[in-house]
TIDRENGU-575043 format. One record per residue (C-alpha): x, y, z. Coordinates in pm, whole numbers, plus 32768, in hexadecimal, padded with zeros to 4 digits. Example, Ala and Ser with C-alpha at 12.3 -4.5 7.8 and 13.67 -1.06 7.14 Angstrom:
REM TIDRENGU-575043
84CE7E3E830C;85577F9682CA;
END
This chain:
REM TIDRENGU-575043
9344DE3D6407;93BCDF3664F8;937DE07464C4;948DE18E648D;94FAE28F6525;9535E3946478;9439E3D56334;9438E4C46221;92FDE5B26240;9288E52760FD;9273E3E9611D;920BE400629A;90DFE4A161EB;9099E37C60F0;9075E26E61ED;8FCAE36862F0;8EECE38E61EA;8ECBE21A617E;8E97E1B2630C;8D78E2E262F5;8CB2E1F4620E;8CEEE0B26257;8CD3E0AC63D8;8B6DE15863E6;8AE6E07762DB;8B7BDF2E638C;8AE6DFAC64D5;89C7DFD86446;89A0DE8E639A;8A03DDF564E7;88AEDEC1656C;87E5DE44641C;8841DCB76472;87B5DCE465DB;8697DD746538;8647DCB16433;8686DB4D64F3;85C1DC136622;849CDC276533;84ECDA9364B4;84ABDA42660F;83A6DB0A668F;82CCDA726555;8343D91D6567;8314D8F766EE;8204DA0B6740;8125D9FE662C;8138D8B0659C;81ACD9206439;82F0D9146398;83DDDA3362BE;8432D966619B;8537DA8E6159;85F5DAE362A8;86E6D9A36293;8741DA156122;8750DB976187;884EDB5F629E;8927DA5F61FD;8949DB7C6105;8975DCAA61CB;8AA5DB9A62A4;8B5EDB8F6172;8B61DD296168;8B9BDD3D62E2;8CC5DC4362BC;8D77DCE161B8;8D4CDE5D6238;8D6ADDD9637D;8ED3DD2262DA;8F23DEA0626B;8F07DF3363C6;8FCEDE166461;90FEDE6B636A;90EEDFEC6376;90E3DFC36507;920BDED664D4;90FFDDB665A5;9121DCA664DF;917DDB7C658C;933ADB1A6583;9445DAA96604;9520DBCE6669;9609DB396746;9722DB91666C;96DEDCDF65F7;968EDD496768;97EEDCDB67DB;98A4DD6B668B;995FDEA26688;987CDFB86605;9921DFAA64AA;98EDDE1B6479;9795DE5A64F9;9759DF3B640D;97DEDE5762D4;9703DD2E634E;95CEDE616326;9649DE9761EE;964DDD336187;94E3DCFB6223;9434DE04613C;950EDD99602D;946FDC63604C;9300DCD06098;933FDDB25F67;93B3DC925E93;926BDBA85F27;9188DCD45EB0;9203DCED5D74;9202DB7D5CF0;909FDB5E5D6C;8FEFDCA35D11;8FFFDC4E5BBC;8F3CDAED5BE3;8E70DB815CD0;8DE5DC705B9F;8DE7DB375ADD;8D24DA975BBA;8C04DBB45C13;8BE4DBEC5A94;8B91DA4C5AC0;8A91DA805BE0;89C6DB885B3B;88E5DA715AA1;88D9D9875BBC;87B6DA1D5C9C;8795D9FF5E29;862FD92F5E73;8576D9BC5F05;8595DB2B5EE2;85DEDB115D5C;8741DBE35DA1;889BDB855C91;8985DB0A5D85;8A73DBE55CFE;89E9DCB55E43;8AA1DBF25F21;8BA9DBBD5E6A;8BFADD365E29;8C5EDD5E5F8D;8D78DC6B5F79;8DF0DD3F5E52;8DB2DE975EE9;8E97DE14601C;8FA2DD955F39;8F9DDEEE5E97;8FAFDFBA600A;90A3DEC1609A;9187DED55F54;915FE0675F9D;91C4E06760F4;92EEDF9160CE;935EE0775FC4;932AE1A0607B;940CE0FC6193;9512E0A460CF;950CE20A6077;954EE289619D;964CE18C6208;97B6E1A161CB;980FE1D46050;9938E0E96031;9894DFE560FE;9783E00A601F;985CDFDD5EB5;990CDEEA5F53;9808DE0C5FB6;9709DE175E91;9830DE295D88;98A2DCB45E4B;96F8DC515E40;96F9DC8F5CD4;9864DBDB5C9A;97CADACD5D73;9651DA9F5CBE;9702DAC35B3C;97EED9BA5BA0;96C2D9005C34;960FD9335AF4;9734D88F5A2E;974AD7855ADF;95DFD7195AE2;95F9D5FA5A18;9729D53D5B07;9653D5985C18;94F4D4E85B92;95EDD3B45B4F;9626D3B35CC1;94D4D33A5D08;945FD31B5E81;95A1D37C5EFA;950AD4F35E91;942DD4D05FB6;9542D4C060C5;95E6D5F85FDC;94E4D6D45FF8;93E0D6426106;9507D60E6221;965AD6FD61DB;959DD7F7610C;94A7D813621B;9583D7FF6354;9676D8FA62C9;9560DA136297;94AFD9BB63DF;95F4D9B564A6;9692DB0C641F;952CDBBA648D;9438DB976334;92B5DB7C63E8;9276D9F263A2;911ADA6A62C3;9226DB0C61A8;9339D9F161DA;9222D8C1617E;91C3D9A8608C;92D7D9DC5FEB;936BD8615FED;9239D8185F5F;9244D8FD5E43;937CD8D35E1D;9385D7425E11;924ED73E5D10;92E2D84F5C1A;944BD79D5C0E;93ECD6155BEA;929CD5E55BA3;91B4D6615A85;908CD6C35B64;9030D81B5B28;9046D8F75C5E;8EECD9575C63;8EBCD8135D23;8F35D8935E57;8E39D99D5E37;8D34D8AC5E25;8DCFD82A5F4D;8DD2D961603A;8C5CD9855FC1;8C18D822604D;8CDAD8246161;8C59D95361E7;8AF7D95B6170;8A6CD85B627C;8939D88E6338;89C6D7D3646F;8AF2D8D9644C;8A16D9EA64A7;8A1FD98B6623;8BD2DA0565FC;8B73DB7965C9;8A4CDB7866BE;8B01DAB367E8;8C03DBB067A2;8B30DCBB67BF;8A4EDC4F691B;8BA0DBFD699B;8C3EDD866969;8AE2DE1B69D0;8AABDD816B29;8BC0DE566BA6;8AF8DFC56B15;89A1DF046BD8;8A4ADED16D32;8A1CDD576D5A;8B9CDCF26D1E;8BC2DDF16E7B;8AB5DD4B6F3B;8B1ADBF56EBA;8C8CDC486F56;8BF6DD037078;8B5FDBCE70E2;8C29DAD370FE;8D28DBBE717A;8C3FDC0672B4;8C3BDA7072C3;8DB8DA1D72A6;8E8CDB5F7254;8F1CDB8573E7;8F87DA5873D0;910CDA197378;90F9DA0B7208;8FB0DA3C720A;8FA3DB2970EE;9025DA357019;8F28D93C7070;8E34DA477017;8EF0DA986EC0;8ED3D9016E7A;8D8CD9286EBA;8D27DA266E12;8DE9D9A96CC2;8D1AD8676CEF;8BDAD9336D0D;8C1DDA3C6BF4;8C9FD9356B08;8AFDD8A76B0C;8AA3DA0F6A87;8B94DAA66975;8C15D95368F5;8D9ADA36688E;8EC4DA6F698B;8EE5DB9C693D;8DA6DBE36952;8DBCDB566A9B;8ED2DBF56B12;8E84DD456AC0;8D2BDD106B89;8E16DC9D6CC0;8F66DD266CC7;8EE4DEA36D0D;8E0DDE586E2A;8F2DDD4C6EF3;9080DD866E8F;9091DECF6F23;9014DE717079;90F9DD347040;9207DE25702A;919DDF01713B;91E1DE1A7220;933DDDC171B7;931EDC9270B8;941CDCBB6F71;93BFDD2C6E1E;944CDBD56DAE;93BADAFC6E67;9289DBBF6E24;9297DB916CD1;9319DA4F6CC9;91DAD9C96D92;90EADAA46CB8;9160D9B06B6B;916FD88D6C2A;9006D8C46C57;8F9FD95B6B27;904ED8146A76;8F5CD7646B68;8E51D7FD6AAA;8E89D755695C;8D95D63769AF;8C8DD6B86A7C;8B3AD6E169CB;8B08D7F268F1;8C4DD7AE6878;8CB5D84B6739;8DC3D76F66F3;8CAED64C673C;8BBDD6EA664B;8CDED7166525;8D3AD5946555;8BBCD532654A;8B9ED62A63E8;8C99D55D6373;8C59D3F263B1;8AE8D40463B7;8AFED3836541;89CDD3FA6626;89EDD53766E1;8957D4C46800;89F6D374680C;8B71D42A6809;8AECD52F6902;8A9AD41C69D4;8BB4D36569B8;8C92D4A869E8;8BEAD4CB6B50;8CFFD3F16C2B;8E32D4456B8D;8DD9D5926BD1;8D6CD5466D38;8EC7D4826D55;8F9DD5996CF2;8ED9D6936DC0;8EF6D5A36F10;907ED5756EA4;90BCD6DA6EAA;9003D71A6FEE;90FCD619706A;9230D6D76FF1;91B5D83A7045;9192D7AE71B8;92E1D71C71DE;9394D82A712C;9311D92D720C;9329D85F7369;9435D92573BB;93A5DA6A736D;93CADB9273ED;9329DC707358;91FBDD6E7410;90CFDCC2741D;8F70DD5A7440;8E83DD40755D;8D66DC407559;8C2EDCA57527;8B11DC3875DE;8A0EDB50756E;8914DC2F7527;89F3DCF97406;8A50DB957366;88E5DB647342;88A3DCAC72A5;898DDC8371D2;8926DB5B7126;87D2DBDA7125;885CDD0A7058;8910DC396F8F;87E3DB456F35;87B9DBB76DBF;8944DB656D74;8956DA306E00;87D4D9C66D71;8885DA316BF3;8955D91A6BBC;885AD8516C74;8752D87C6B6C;883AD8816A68;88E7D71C6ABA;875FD6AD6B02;86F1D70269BB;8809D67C68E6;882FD569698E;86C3D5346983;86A2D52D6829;858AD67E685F;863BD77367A2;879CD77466DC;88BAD7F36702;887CD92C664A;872BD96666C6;87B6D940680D;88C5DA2F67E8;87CEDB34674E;86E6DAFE6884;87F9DB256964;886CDC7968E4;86EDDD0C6911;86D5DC586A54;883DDD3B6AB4;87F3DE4F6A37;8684DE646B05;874CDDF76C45;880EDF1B6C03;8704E0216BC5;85FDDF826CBA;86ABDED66DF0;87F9DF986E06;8795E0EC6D44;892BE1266CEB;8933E0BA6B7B;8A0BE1A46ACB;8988E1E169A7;8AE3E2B9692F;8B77E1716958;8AA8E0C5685F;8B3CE12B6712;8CBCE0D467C2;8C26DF726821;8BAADF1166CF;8CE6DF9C662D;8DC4DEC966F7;8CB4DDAE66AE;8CC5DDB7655A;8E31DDC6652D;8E5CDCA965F9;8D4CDBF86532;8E40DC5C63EA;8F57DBDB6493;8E9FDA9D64B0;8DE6DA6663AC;8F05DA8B62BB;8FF1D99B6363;8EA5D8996322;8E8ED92A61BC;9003D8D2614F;9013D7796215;8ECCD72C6175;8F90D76D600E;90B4D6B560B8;8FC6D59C611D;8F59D55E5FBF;90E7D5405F0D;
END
């Protein structure tokens, strides 16, 4: 949710205090899975021998980073929603549709905490092959975010307006007893329950601003504790399976190599380069931003991801030279949307977790859609800006073009090696992706000696929130999935 503005000191200090612990310790799992699948790899491929205990060691420390990384995402208010309506309210109905959001996170927290308890006291028996661990482990971290989430939202709804506040939890309460009554007419309803809670329970919270994660969530909940007699500690096992998938590992670690190639200088040469090639041409800068979307989008696998390693180095020069913040933008999703099928994709890699399809196979078959898009939009960049007038750059000679690219040889070889590889059937997707971060982050010691190493900690925050943001939305549609 958004954060407030104004805080008491208080409870500014509780959730200072919760962020103190939970960010470190999901940055440094982050760290720990590059590590530990580093190691898988090096043994596997180097010396011949297999880990039998990395696979099981990461899936576990996923489901940690996931849920802490879920916590970060709602204290820095980045979990994914539509806020289309609270951004054009009035500052008082914006602040209501808050109010109902962490009503309703607060609500999600507390019907599941419970069965999540229920269930860890289940998993303390059932052991984790082969490292002999309860799976209670794992499970603990979905209950330990419940717990920090349910304190947050609290601590926001103390600090929001007071009548808002009575007003909208005395009507949630009103609204769940009368739910509760009326349990039995609604199990007598049968499927028609599904379009209740699964399409206008669901659309209402997403439209009025509720991150999508927390409204599946709470549908869900809701839906099973009002007409069925499945216990709630279902959708617990749930989360744990929908999130606690090897081939899931790739999300956080795309996610990651995508934020870091920015802090190791190859996003700038990348840009550089193809800017020396087309950017004094008329719209040539947005042939360059298409381009570099298309090339970027074969490393980090996320859009934002992507955009964060582009939009710094171009938009500014874009905008230098006269070209409008909305058309700027407007071209920067166009092309990040563009992004959605070209290999590493994450969205690719979620569908293929699901249904069991190949990797490779949908990689490969998410290669000309995405060169289709990308050749659509160079179309419509150049006829939207044939009447340009905006100051264009000098050419350079050829000479500087071809130092250029040499410069920026190690970028464009990345997503080179890691399409090869996949697509190849060498290495997997998660392999890959921990490859490619070591491979970045010696480019940006070795070749271009300006990785930041301040920026590191920043980077892998941002990563793993994003990764909560994620991973949760697949954790509730998973429990969805299975109604």
């Amino acid at each position: 949710m958004a954060p407030f503005r104004y805080r008491r000191a208080w409870t500014q200090r509780v959730e200072d205090a919760i962020g103190a612990v939970t960010e470190p310790i999901a940055a440094a799992l982050m760290i720990a899975e590059v590590i530990v699948l580093g190691c898988g790899v090096f043994w596997r491929y180097v010396l011949r021998n297999s880990l039998v205990w990395t696979d099981e060691v990461a899936v576990l420390m996923l489901l940690w980073l996931a849920m802490l990384g879920a916590v970060t995402a709602f204290r820095r208010g980045e979990h994914v929603r539509l806020a289309v309506i609270a951004r054009n309210a009035s500052p008082r109905i914006a602040h209501v549709l808050d109010v109902i959001g962490l009503t309703v996170v607060g609500l999600f927290a507390i019907e599941l905490l419970p069965a999540s308890g229920t269930y860890l006291g289940q998993e303390l028996t059932d052991l984790i092959p082969p490292l002999n661990l309860p799976n209670a482990y794992a499970i603990a971290a979905i209950t330990t975010a419940l717990a920090l989430i349910l304190v947050v939202a609290v601590l926001r709804l103390i600090d929001s307006d007071p009548k808002v506040v009575a007003i909208v939890v005395g009507t949630a309460i009103v609204v769940c007893a009368a739910a509760y009554v009326l349990r039995g007419t609604l199990a007598e309803l049968g499927n028609f329950n599904l379009v209740i809670f699964f399409v206008v329970l669901v659309s209402a919270c997403v439209a009025i601003g509720i991150p999508i994660a927390f409204s599946f969530g709470f549908a869900t909940l809701s839906y099973l504790a009002l007409t069925t007699r499945v216990p709630l500690n279902t959708v617990v096992g749930q989360i744990d399976a929908g999130v606690s998938n090897l081939i899931l590992l790739a999300i956080p670690l795309f996610i990651f190599l995508g934020l870091l190639m920015e802090s190791a200088g190859i996003a700038k040469r990348l840009v550089d380069a193809l800017a020396s090639l087309v950017g004094h041409l008329r719209g040539g800068l947005g042939v360059v931003l298409v381009f570099a979307m298309f090339i970027v989008s074969g490393i980090s696998g996320s859009k934002a991801a992507d955009m964060a390693a582009v939009a710094p180095v171009l938009l500014p020069e874009m905008e230098r030279r006269g070209s409008s913040r909305a058309e700027m933008v407007s071209l920067l999703a166009a092309s990040s949307a563009m992004s959605e099928t070209i290999p590493p994709s994450l969205v690719l890699i979620i569908l293929g977790s699901v249904t069991g399809i190949s990797i490779g196979a949908l990689f490969t078959a998410g290669l000309v859609p995405a060169v289709v898009a990308a050749l659509c939009l160079l179309v419509v960049v150049l006829w939207r800006s044939r009447s340009d007038r905006n100051e264009l750059s000098r050419r350079p000679p050829a000479g500087a073009v071809v130092r250029a690219f040499a410069v920026a040889l190690p970028g464009f070889a990345l997503p080179a090696l890691i399409r090869a590889t996949i697509l190849g059937g060498v290495a997997t997707a998660t392999e890959v992706s921990t490859i490619g971060i070591l491979y970045t982050v010696l480019v940006g010691m070795v070749v271009y000696r300006e990785f930041d190493w301040k920026r590191l900690y920043p980077t892998l925050r941002a990563a793993t929130s994003l990764t909560g943001a994620i991973m949760l939305i697949l954790a509730t549609a998973t429990a969805i999935d299975e109604m």
